[in-house]
C-alpha positions as CSV (number, residue, x, y, z in Angstrom):
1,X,-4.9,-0.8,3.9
2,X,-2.1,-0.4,6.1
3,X,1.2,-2.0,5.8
4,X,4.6,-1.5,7.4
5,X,7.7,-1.9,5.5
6,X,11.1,-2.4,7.4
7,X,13.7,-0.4,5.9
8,X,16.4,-2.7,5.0
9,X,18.6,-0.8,7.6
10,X,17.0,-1.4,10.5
11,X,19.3,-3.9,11.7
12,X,22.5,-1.9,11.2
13,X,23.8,-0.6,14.4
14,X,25.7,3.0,13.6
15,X,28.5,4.2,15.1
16,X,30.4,7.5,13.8
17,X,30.7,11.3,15.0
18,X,28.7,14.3,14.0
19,X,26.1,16.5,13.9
20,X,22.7,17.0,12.2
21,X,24.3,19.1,9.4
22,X,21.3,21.5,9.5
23,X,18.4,19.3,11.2
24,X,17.2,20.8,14.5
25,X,18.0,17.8,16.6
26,X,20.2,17.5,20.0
27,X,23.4,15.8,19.8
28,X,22.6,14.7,23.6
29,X,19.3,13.1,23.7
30,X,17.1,10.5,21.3
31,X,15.8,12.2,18.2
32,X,12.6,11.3,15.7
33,X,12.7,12.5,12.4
34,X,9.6,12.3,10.2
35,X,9.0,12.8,6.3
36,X,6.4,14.6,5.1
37,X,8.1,14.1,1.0
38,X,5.9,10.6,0.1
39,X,8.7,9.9,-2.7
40,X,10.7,7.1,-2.3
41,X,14.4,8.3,-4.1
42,X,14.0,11.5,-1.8
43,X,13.3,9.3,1.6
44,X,15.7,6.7,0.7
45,X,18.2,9.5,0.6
46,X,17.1,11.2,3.8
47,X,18.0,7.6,5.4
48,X,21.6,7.5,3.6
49,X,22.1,10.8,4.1
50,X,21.1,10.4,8.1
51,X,23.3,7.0,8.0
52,X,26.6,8.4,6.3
53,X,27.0,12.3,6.0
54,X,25.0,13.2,10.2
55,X,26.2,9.9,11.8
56,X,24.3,10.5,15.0
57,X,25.3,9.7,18.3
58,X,21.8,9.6,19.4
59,X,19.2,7.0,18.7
60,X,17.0,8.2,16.1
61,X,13.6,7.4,15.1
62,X,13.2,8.1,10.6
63,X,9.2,7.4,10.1
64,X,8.0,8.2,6.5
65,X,5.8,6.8,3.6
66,X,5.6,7.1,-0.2
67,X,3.6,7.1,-2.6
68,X,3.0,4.2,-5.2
69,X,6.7,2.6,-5.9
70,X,8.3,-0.2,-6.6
71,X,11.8,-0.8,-4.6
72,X,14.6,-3.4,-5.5
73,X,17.5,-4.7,-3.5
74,X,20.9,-3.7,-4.5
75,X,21.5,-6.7,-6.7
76,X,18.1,-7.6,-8.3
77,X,17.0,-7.2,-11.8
78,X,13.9,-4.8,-12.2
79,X,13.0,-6.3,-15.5
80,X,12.1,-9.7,-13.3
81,X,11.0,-8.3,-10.5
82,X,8.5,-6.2,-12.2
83,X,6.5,-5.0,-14.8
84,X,8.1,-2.1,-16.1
85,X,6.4,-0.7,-19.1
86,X,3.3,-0.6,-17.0
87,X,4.9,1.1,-14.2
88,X,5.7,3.8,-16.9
89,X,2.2,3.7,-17.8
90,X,0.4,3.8,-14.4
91,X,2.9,6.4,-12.9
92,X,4.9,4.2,-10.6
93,X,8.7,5.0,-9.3
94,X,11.1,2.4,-9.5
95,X,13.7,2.7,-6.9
96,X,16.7,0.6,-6.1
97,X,18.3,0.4,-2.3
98,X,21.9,1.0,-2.0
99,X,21.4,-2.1,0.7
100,X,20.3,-5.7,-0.5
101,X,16.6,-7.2,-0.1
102,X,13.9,-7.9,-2.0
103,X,11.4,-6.4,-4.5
104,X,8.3,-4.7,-2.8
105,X,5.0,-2.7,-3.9
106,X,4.7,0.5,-1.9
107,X,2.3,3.0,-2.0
108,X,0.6,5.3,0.9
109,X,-0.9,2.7,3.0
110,X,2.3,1.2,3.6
111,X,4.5,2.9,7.1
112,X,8.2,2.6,6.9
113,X,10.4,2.9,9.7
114,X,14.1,2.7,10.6
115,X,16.0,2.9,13.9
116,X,19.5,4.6,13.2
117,X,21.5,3.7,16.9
118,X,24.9,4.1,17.5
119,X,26.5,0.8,17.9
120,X,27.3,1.5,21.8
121,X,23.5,1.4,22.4
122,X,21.7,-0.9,19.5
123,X,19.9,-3.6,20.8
124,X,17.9,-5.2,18.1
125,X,15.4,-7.0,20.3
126,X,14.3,-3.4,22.1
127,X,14.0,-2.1,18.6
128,X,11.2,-5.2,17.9
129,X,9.9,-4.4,21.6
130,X,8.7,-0.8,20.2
131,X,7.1,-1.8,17.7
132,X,5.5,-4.7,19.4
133,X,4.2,-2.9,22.1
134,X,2.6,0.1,20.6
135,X,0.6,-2.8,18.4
136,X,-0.2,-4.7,21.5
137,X,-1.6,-1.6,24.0
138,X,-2.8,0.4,21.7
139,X,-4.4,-1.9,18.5
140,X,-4.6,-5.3,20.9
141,X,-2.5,-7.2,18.3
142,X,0.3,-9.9,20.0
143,X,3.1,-10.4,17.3
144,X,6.6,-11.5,17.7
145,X,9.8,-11.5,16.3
146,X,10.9,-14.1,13.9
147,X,13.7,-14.6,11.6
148,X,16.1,-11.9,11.0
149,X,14.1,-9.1,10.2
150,X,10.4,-10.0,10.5
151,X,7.1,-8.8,12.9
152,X,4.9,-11.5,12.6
153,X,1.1,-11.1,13.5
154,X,-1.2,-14.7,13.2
155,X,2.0,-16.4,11.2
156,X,2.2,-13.6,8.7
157,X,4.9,-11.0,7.8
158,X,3.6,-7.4,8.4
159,X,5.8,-6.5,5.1
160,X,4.4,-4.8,1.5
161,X,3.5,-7.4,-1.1
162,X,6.9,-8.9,-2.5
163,X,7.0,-9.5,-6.1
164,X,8.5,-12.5,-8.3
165,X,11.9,-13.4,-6.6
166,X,9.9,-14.2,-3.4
167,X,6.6,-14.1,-2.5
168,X,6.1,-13.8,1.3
169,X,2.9,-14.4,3.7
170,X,2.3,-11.0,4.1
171,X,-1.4,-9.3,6.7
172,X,-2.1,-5.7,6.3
173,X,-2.8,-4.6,9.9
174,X,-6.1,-2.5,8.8
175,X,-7.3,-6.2,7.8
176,X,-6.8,-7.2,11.8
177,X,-7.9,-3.6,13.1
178,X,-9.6,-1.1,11.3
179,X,-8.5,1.8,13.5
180,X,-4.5,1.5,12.9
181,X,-3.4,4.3,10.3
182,X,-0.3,5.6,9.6
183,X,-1.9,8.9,11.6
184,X,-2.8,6.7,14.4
185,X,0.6,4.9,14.9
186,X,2.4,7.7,14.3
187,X,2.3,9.6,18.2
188,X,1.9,5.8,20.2
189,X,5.1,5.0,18.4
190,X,7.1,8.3,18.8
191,X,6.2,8.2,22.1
192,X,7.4,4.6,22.8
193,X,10.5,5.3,21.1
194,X,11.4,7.9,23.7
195,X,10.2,5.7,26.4
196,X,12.7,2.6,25.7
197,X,15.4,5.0,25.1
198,X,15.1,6.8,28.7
199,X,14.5,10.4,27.3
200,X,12.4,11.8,30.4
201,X,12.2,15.4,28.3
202,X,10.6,13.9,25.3
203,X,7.0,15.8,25.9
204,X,9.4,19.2,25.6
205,X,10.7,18.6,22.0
206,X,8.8,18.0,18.9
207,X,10.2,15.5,16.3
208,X,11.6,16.7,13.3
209,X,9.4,17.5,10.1
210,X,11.0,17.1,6.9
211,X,9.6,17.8,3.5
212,X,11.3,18.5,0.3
213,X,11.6,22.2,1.2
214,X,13.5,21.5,4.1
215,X,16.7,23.4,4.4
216,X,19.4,20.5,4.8
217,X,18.0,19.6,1.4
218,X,20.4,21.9,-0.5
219,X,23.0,20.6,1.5
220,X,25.7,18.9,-2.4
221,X,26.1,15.4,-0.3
222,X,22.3,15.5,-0.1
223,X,21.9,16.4,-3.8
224,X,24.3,13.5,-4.8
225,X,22.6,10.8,-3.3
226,X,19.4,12.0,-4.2
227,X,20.5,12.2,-7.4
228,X,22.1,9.0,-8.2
229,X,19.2,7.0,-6.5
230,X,17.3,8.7,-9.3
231,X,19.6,8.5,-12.2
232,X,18.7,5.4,-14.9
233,X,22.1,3.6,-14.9
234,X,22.0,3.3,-10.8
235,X,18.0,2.0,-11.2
236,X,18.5,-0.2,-14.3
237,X,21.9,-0.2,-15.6
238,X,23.4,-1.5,-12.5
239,X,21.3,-4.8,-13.2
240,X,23.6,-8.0,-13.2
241,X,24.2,-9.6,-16.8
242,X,21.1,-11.4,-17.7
243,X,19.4,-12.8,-20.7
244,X,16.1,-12.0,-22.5
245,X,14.7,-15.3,-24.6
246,X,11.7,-14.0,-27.2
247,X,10.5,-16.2,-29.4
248,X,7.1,-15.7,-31.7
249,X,6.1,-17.3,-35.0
250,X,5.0,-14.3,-37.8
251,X,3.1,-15.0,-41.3
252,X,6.6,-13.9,-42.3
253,X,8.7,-16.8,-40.4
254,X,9.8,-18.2,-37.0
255,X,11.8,-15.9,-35.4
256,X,14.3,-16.5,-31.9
257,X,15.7,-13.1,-30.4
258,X,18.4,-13.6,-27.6
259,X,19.3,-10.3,-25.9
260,X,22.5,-10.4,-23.9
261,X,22.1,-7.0,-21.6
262,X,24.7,-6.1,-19.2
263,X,24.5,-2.8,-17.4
264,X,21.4,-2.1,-18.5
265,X,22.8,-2.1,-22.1
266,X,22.3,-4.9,-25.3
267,X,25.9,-5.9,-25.3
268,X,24.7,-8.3,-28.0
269,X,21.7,-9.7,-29.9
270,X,21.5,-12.9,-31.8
271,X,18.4,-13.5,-33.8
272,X,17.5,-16.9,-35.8
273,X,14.4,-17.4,-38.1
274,X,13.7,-19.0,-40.7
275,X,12.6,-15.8,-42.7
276,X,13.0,-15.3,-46.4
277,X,14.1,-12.2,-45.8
278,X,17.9,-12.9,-44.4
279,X,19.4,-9.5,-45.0
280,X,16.9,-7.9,-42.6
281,X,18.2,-9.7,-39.6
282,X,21.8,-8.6,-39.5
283,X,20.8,-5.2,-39.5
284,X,18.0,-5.5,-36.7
285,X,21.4,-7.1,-34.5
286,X,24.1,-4.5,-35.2
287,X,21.0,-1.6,-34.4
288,X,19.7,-3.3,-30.9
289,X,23.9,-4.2,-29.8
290,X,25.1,-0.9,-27.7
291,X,21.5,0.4,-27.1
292,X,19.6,0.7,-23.9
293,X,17.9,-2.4,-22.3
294,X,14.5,-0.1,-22.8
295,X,11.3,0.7,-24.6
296,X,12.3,3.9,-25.7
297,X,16.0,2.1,-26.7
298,X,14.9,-0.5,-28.4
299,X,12.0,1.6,-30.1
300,X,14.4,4.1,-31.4
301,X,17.4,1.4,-32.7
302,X,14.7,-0.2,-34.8
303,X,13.6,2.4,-36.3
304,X,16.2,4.6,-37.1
305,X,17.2,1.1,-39.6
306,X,16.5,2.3,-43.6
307,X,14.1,-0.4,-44.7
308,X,12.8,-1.2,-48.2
309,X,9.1,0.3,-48.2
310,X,8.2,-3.6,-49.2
311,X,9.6,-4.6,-45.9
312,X,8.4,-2.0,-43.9
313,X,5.3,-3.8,-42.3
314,X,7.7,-6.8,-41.3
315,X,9.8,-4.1,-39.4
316,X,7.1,-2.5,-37.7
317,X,6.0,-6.1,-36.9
318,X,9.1,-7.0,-34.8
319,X,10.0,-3.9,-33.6
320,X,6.3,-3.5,-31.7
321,X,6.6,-7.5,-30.6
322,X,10.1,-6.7,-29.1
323,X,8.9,-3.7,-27.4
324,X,5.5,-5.2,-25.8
325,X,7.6,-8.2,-24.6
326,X,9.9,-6.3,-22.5
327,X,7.0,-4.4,-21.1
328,X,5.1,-7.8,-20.1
């Protein structure tokens, strides 16, 4: 099913000097750039690195796709948002956005887009009007604009699924036509792109291919970005303080764990329970405090604890409830 996902820049107008460091597009006329690398930290790098390191002075069309991923704004916490132990399990990317938004599900039926234009020439409402129109002629679907960022079609967002912070109206547009593809959108919409922007030569140039191969991709500035949209403490440890409540009753007692996790890290952990075993729980706080927020964290503070063989299966106990809780 076909979905399209804004990218949260889309509304920035861009203004700043340079070239395509080592992308074969013109400095003097509109340019399209699409991404063949389905993988969401190496396209949301291609968009910062288009943004902030080319700064074109040309309009420029970034279309691209990934496979199955689940992005985050800036600010949001991915242990809310989403399921993250089963993410591990099924093979899904988590990604957070240097920019703000929400939390969506993406996966290969979902087209991304975003419209990099110099601030001299950005007009958000002809930006809409491309999109709009290639949906209109070409698929017979009337939308509009609405709100600050949406396309709407019958009342609904076309947008991926959002998760728990908010969960929008969303239509996939292969529900509403069964022709529209991300193939079959993809020359309508280059070719309206040049059209709004006045580039009368656009039949003579092809756009831009770009895969993971591609040479700008060895470019350090490229690397960096890449690499810190893929690095743990930018995906989970820049997560605002939060708190994680658990709470289960054992054969063994009642117990109450509070997590207080800020960076990503247990900063502290206060446990209560009414176990007859009291000397167990100051040890399970001073292992969990300084450890990462994770499976794997958490997993390997519990058990690195020297336990009394008597007490063993009470260890094993909490340390597999506290695990399976922060996957659910």
């Amino acid at each position: 099913m076909l979905r399209f996902v804004r990218a949260p820049k889309f509304t920035r107008g861009f203004c700043g000097l340079g070239q395509f460091e080592r992308l074969r597009v013109a400095d003097e006329a509109p340019a399209v750039v699409v991404s063949e690398a389905n993988q969401i930290h190496f396209n949301l790098a291609l968009e910062s690195y288009l943004m902030d390191v080319v700064k074109p002075k040309v309009p420029v069309f970034f279309w691209w796709r990934n496979d199955k991923n689940v992005v985050i704004g800036r600010n949001q916490n991915p242990w809310k948002e989403c399921n993250t132990g089963r993410m591990e399990e099924d093979g899904i990317d988590l990604a957070r956005r240097f920019s703000g938004g929400g939390a969506v599900y993406q996966d290969l039926g979902n087209s991304c887009f975003s419209f990099l234009v110099p601030e001299s020439k950005f007009k958000k409402s002809l930006n809409n009007d491309i999109m709009l129109k290639v949906l209109r002629e070409h698929f017979g679907l009337i939308g509009e604009a609405s709100g600050r960022n949406d396309l709407m079609i019958e009342g609904k967002k076309l947008q991926a699924k959002g998760l728990s912070s908010v969960v929008s109206r969303v239509v996939n547009l292969s529900d509403l036509n069964n022709s529209i593809t991300h193939e079959s959108l993809t020359a309508p919409l280059i070719a309206e792109f040049y059209k709004q922007y006045n580039d009368s030569n656009a039949a003579l140039r092809d756009p831009e291919i770009v895969t993971k191969s591609s040479e700008f991709t060895s470019d350090p500035k490229f690397q960096k970005l890449l690499a810190q949209l893929k690095d743990w403490d930018w995906r989970f440890g820049k997560t605002p303080q939060f708190t994680h409540l658990l709470e289960k009753r054992f054969d063994w007692g009642t117990i109450e764990v509070n997590l207080d996790v800020h960076d990503g890290m247990i900063h502290d952990a206060k446990i209560f329970t009414d176990c007859l075993i009291p000397d167990l729980i100051p040890l399970w706080e001073s292992s969990l405090r300084g450890h990462p927020y994770s499976v794997d964290g958490v997993s390997e503070s519990l058990q690195s604890i020297p336990i009394d063989p008597e007490n063993l299966h009470i260890c094993d106990e909490f340390c597999n409830w506290v695990t399976h809780e922060m996957k659910s």
